[in-house]
C-alpha positions in Angstrom: 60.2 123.1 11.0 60.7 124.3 14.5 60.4 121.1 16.6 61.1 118.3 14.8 58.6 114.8 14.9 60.6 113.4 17.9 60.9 116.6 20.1 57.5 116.5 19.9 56.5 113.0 20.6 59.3 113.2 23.2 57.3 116.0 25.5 54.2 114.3 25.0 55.2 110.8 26.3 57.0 112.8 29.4 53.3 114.5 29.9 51.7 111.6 29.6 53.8 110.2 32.0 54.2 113.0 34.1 58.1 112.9 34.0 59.4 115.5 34.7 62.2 116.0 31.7 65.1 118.9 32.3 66.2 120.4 28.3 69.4 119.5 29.0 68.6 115.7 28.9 66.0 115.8 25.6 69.6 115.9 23.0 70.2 112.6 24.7 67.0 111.0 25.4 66.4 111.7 21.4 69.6 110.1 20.9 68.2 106.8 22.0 65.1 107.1 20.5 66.4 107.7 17.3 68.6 104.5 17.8 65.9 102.5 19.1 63.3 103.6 16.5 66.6 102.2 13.2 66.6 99.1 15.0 62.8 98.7 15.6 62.8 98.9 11.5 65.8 96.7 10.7 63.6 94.1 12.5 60.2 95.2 10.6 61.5 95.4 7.4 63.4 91.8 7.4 62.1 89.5 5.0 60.7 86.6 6.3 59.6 83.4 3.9 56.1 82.4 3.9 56.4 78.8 5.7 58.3 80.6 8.7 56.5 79.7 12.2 56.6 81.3 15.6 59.2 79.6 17.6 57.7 77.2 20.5 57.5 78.5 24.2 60.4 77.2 26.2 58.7 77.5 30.1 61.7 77.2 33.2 
């Protein structure tokens, strides 16, 4: 496979942004989105029990 899943959601969300994105920065910006995208399914995946209930909203 030439470009990998992530290069190309990488230069689609920079398009769709119109952000401008140099190569030399994509390694890194991959980097993080690979990181981010592990801990996004540590949370997904925890098991929660079925009497667990949104905590309450604190207001300041």
């Amino acid at each position: 496979m030439a470009n990998p899943p992530l290069d190309d959601y990488i230069a689609a969300a920079a398009a769709a942004l119109d952000l401008p994105l140099e190569a030399a920065w994509v390694p890194s910006v991959k980097a993080n989105l690979d990181v981010s995208l592990r801990l996004a399914n540590l949370v997904a995946d925890f098991p929660l029990p079925d009497a667990a209930e949104p905590a309450p909203v604190f207001k300041a």
